[in-house]
C-alpha positions in Angstrom: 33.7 -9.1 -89.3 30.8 -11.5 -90.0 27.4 -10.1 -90.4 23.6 -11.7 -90.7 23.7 -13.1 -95.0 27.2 -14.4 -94.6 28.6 -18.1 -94.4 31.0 -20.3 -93.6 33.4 -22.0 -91.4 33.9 -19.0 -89.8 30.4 -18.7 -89.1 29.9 -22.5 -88.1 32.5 -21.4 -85.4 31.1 -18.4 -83.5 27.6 -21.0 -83.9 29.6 -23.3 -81.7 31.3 -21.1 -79.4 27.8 -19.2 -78.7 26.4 -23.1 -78.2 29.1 -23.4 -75.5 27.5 -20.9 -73.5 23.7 -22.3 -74.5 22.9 -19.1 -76.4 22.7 -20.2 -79.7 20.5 -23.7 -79.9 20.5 -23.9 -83.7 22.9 -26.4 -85.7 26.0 -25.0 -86.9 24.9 -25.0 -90.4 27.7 -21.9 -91.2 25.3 -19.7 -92.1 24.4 -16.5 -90.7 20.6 -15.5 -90.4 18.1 -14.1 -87.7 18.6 -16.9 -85.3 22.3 -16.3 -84.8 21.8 -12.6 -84.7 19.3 -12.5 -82.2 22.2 -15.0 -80.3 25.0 -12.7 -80.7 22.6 -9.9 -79.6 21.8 -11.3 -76.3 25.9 -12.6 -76.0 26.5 -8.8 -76.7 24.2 -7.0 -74.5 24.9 -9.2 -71.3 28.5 -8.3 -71.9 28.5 -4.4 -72.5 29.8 -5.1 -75.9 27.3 -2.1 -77.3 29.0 -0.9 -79.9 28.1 -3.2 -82.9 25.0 -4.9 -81.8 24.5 -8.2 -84.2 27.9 -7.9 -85.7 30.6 -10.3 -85.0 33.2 -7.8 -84.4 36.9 -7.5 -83.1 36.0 -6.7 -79.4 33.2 -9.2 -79.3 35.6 -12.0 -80.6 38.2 -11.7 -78.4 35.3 -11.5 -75.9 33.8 -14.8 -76.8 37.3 -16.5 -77.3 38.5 -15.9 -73.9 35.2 -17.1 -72.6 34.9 -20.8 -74.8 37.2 -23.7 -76.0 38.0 -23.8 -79.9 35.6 -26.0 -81.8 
């Protein structure tokens, strides 16, 4: 579970997977702030993934997974 203060590669990932979609128009610094949030938000919402709203959860990674190509 990543979350908006948190870094790293694993961050830098779900940066480029939500560029893939052209939600997310930041670099892929790896670090989590309000930008990303706001990204993963709006990724969220348009998908009915409710439940955690901001959070890079379980659901919402398998979500974005299926939906983009690894980095």
């Amino acid at each position: 579970m990543l979350r908006r203060g948190d870094s790293g590669p694993r961050v830098r990932e779900l940066q480029q997977r939500l560029q893939q979609l052209h939600l997310y128009r930041g670099r892929a610094d790896g670090d989590f702030g309000r930008r990303l949030e706001d990204a993963l938000r709006t990724y969220q919402w348009a998908r009915g993934l409710h439940g955690s709203m901001g959070v890079y959860d379980g659901p919402t990674r398998r979500q974005l997974e299926s939906e983009t190509s690894p980095p």
